[in-house]
C-alpha positions in Angstrom: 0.0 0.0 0.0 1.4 3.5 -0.8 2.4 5.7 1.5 1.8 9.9 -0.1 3.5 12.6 1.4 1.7 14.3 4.3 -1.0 17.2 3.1 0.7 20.7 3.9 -0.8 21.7 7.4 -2.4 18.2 8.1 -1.6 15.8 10.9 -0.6 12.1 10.0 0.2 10.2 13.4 2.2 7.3 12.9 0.0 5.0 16.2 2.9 2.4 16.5 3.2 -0.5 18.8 6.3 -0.8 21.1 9.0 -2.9 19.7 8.8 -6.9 21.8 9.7 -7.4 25.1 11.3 -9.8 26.9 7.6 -10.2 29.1 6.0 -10.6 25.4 8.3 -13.4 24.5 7.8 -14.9 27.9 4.1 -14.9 27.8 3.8 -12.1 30.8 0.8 -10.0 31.0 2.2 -6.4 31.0 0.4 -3.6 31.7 1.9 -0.6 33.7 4.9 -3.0 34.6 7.6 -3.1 32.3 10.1 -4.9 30.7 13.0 -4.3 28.2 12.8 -4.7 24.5 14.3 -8.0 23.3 17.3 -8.0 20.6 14.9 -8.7 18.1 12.5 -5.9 19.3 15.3 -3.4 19.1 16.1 -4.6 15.5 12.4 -4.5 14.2 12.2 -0.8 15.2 15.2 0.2 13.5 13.6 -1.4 10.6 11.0 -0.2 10.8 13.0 3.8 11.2 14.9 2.4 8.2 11.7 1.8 6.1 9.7 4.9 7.0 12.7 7.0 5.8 13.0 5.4 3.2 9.5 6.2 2.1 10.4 9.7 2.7 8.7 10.2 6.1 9.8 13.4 8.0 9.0 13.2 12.0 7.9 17.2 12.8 7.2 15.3 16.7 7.4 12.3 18.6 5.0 11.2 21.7 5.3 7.8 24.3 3.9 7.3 27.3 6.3 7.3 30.0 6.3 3.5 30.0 10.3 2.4 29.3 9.3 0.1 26.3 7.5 2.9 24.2 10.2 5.2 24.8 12.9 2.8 23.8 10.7 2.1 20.3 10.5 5.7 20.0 13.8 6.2 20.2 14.9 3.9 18.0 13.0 4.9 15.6 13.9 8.3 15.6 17.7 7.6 15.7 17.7 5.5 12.9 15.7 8.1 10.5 18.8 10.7 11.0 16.2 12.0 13.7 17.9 12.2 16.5 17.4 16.0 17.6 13.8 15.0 17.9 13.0 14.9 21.9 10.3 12.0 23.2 7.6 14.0 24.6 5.2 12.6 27.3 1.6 11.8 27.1 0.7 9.5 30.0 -3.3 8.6 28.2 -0.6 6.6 25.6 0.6 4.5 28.1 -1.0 0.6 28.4 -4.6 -0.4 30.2 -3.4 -1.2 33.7 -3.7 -5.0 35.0 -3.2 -4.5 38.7 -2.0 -7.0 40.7 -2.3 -9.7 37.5 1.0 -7.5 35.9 3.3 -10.1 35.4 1.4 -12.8 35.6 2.1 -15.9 33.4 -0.8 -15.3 30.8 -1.5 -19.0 30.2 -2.4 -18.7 34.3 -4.8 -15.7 34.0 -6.6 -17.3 30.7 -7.5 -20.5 33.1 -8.8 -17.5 35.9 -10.8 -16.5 33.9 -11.9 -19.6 32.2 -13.5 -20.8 35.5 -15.0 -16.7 35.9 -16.8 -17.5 32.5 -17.8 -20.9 33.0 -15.9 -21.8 29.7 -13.7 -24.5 28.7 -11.1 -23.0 26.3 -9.1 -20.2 26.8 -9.2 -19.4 23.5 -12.8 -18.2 23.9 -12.1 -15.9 26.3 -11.0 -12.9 23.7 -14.5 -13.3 22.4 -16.6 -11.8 25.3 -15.2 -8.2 24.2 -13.1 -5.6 25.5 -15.5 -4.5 28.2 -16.5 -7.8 29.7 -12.5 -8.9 29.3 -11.9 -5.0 31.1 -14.1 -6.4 33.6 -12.5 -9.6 34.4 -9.2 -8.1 35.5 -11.1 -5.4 37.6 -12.8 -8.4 39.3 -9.5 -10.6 39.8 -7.6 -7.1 41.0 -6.7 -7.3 44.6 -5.2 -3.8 44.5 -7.8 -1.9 43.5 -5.4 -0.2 40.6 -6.7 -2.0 37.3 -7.9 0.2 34.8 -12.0 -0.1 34.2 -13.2 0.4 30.5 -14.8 3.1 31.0 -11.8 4.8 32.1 -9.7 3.7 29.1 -12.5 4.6 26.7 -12.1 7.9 28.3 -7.9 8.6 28.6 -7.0 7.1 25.2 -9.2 9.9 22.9 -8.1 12.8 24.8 -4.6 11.7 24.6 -4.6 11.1 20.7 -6.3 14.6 20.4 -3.8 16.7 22.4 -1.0 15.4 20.7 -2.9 15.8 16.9 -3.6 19.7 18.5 -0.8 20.3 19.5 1.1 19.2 15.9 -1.6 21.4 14.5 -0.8 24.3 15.9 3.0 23.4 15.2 2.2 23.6 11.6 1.3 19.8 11.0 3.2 17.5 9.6 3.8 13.7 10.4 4.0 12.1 14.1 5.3 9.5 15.9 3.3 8.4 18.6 4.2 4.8 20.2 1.3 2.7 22.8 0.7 -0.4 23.1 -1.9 -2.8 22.0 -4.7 -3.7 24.1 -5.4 0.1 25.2 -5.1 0.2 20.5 -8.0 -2.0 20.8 -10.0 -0.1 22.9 -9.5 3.2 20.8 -10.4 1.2 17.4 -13.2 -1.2 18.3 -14.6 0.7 21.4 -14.2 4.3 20.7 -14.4 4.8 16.8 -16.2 2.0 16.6 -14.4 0.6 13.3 -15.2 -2.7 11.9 -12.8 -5.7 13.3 -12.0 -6.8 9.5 -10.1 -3.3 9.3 -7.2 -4.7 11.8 -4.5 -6.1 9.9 -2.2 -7.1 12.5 -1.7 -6.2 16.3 2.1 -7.6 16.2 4.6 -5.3 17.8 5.5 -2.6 15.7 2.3 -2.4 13.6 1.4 0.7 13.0 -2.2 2.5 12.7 -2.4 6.0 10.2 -4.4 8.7 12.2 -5.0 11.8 10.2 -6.3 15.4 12.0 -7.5 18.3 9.5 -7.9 21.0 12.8 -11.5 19.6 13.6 -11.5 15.8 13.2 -9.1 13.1 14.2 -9.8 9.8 11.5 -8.2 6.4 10.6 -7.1 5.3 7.9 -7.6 1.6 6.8 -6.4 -1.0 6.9 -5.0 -0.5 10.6 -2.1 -1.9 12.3 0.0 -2.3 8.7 3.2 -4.1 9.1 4.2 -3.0 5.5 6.1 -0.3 6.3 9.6 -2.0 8.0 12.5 -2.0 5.6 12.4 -4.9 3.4 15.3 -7.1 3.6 
């Protein structure tokens, strides 16, 4: 899929998925916790810095949420695009739906949780309730009363996406980095614009979701969550 230049005085944000962690590749839910990127993680971002150059993609900005993972991404990105005078500014709404006293927990573990919570067999089936309900499940198996409710995430993840497209606006537009992470991506497709599920491509680290802001409305491009755009080896 072709990838234009950015309209004179529009926003394009570049929604990108941290690079993987070492809690990723181990099967650890992660939430507000954190964990580094692995080799392989670091690698896929520079490719994917490599290929967005190479497509002629200018960063005018750069957000993460002050999780060490999306920074990291960010700035490897950034550094491999000849962008390294670009600072990592902070917007906390990007940062991951927070798990509680389940972060870290072997996933496998949590799936069987809330296997028995559903009354349901295989773990599989539990990503088909839907974001609330699965919101909901964590909330209930919380013992610290610091998981992150749907209604809450519905509410930060908007907000956060706007401020940074207003803020490039007013900057004089151009194209933005932006890194998060993927379940709290979920919740601003499926639950807050409301797009289709067909329109995900892939949720794999380093996918990448085209947002574009015109001054008055903030809208997605499809298909979302391309993994097209990393330097092709």
């Amino acid at each position: 899929m072709e990838l234009l230049p950015c309209a004179p005085g529009q926003v394009r944000i570049f929604l990108t998925r941290h690079g993987k962690t070492i809690f990723n590749e181990n099967h650890m839910a992660q939430g507000w916790c954190d964990a580094p990127l692995t080799l392989e993680g670091q690698e896929m971002a520079r490719q994917l810095g490599r290929g967005l150059k190479s497509r002629g993609v200018r960063f005018t900005s750069a957000w993460a949420g002050e999780l060490g993972r999306q920074r990291r991404t960010a700035r490897l990105i950034l550094d491999e695009m000849g962008q390294a005078d670009i600072p990592v500014e902070s917007e906390d709404g990007l940062m991951e739906v927070c798990f509680g006293s389940l972060e870290g927990e072997d996933e496998h573990a949590r799936d069987v949780e809330f296997c028995k919570m559903l009354s349901i067999d295989n773990p599989r089936e539990v990503y088909s309730v839907g974001l609330e309900r699965l919101l909901e499940l964590y909330c209930q198996l919380d013992k610290t009363g610091l998981a992150e409710n749907y209604q809450q995430v519905c509410a930060r993840i908007p907000v956060a996406l706007e401020r940074i497209a207003k803020t490039a606006f007013a900057r004089g537009g151009g194209d933005v980095l932006a890194v998060t992470s993927g379940m709290i991506s979920l919740v601003y497709f499926f639950e807050v614009l409301k797009l289709d599920r067909s329109a995900l491509q892939s949720l794999d680290n380093l996918s990448v979701s085209i947002l574009y802001y015109d001054g008055k409305t903030l809208r997605a491009e499809l298909p979302l969550g391309r993994t097209d755009l990393k330097e092709v080896l």
